[in-house]
N, C-alpha and C positions, 0 to 999 in steps of 0.2 A: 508647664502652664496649661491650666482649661480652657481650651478653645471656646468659642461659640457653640458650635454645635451638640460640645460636650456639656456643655452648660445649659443651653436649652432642653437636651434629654435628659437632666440631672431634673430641672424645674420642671417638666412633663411629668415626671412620673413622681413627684414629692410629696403630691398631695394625700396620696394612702396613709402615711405618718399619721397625719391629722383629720383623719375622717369624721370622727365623730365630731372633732371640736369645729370641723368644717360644718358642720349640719347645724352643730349649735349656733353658729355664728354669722355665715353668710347670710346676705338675704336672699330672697328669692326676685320675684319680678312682678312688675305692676302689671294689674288685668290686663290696661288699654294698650302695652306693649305685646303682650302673648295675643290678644283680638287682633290686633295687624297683623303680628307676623301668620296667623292662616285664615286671615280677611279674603285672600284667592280662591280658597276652597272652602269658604262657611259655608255655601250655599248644597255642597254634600250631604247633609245630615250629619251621625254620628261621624267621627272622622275616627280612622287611624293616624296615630301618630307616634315618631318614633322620635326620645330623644337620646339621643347621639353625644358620648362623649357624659353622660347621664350625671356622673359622680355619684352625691349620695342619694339624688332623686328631688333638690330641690326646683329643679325645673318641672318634673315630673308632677311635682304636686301642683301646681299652677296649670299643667293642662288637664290633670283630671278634674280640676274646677271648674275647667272653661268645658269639662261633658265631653271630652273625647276619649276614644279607646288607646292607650301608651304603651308602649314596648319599650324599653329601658335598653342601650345598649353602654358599656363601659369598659375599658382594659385595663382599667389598673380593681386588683382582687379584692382588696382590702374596700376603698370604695362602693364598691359593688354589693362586697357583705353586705354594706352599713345600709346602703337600698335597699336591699332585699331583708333585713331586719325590720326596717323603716315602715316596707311598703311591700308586705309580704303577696300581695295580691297581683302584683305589677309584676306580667313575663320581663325578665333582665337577664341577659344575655353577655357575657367575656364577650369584645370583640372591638373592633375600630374602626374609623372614618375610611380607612383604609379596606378594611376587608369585615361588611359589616354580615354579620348571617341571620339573614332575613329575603326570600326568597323576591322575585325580579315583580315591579308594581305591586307592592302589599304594602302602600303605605301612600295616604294623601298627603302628608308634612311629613317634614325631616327639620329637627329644632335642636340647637346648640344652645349650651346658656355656659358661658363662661367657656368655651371650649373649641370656637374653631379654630383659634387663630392658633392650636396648637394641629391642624391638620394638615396631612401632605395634600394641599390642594389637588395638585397634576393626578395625583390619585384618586382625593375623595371626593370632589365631584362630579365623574363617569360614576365611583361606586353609588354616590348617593341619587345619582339619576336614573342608577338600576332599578334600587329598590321605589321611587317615586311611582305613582297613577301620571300620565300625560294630563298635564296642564296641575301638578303637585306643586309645593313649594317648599323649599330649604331655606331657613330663617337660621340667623344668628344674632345672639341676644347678649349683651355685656352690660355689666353695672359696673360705673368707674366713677370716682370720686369729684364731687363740681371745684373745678377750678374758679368759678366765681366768686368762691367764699374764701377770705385772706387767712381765718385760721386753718380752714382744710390743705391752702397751699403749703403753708409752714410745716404740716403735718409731713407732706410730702418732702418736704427739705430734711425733715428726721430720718425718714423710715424710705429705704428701694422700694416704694409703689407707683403706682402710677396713677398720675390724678388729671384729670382731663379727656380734653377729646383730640385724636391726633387729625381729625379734617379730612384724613382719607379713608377708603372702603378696606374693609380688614377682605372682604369676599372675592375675590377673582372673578373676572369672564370667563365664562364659559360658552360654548358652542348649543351645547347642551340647554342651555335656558334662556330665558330673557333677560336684559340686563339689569343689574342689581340698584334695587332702591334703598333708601336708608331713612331713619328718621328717629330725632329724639324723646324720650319721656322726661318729665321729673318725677324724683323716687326716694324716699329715704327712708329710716331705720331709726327706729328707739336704741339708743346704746349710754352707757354711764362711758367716763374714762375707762374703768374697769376692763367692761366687755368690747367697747372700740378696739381695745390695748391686744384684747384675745383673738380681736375679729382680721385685724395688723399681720397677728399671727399666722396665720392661716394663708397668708400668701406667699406662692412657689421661690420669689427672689427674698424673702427670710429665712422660709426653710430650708433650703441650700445649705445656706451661712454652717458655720461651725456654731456648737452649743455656746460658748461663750460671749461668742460676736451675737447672735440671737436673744440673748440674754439684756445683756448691755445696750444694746439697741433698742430693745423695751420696757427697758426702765427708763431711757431718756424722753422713749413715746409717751409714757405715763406720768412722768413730771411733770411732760410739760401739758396734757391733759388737766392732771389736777391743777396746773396751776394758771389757767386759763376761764376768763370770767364767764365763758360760753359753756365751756363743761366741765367745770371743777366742780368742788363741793357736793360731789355726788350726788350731782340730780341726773336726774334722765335727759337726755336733749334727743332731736332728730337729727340724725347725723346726714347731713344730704347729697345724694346722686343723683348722677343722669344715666338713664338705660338708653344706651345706644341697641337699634337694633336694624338689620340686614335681612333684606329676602329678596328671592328669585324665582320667578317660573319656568316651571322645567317648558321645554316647550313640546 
């Protein structure tokens, strides 16, 4: 039988599988969520920033928006191509939360998008205190699905995702920083049944699964997509989130 922990290092590292189809389909993140999280050190200028845990760079495109200098760091390979295909200008770096390689204060933020709560805390935040400026900040940023809306919860009753907010901080205390603030956005997404059905895919407790079970579980997602008066008929709808997002100053 699969333990826990066998099971979470099975979903850590699944998402190389689907890289591309991850690019096509995730979203990214709303402005006013990326402005807070290095709202600590806007008043820097140009900033460096590192995102951490990178995947294929859809965080990354959101801070080079917001006018900052980004350093990509990611461990799984295949991902990592897909950024550097992406976003060929962008230094990206093999590496982890754990042992990131980027030399000690070279960096005003430190940002996760979709990716801390896969970090060995005890580890990665002395590393990511390394590589911060005194008074930087480490932000973590999730887009997860609004439990407010009764067809989105139903959705969740199909498909192993997870839809909501669980009311506690995914971020640890640390020694290292000041203590963690938190606060929500709203955010959503143009998607048909269709690309929902693809976007479904794309998350680590599907792809796990055997091809079978995978299968079958997406065809039920899409029945009952299509046969739903909010997004059947192949129209476009806004499929809606909340971007939970965490940060801390180092001190």
């Amino acid at each position: 039988m699969t333990n826990d922990a066998d099971l979470r290092s099975r979903r850590a590292s699944s998402f190389g599988t689907a890289a591309t189809t991850y690019t096509e389909h995730r979203p990214g993140y709303p402005e006013a969520a990326v402005a807070w999280a290095l709202e600590p050190v806007a008043g820097r200028g140009t900033l460096d920033v590192l995102d951490l845990g990178a995947g294929t760079g859809l965080l990354t495109q959101d801070l080079l928006r917001a006018g900052a200098r980004v350093t990509a760091v990611e461990p799984d390979e295949q991902m990592l191509a897909e950024l550097r295909r992406r976003l060929p200008n962008v230094p990206a770096y093999s590496g982890s939360a754990e042992e990131i390689p980027l030399s000690d204060g070279s960096v005003d933020a430190v940002l996760a998008g979709q990716a801390f709560h896969w970090f060995d805390q005890d580890r990665a935040l002395p590393e990511i205190a390394r590589v911060l400026r005194p008074g930087g900040v480490v932000a973590g940023l999730w887009n997860t699905y609004d439990d407010q809306v009764p067809w989105v919860v139903e959705l969740g009753r199909l498909a192993p995702i997870y839809v909501g907010r669980e009311g506690k901080l995914t971020m640890v205390g640390h020694p290292a920083y000041e203590p963690v603030k938190a606060i929500e956005f709203a955010h959503a997404m143009p998607r048909t049944a269709k690309s929902l059905t693809a976007t479904l895919a794309t998350h680590s407790s599907i792809l796990v699964l055997p091809q079978a079970e995978q299968e079958r579980l997406l065809l039920n997602v899409r029945a009952y997509l299509d046969g739903h008066p909010e997004t059947g008929d192949g129209r476009t709808f806004d499929f809606p989130l909340v971007t939970i997002a965490e940060r801390a100053i180092r001190r």
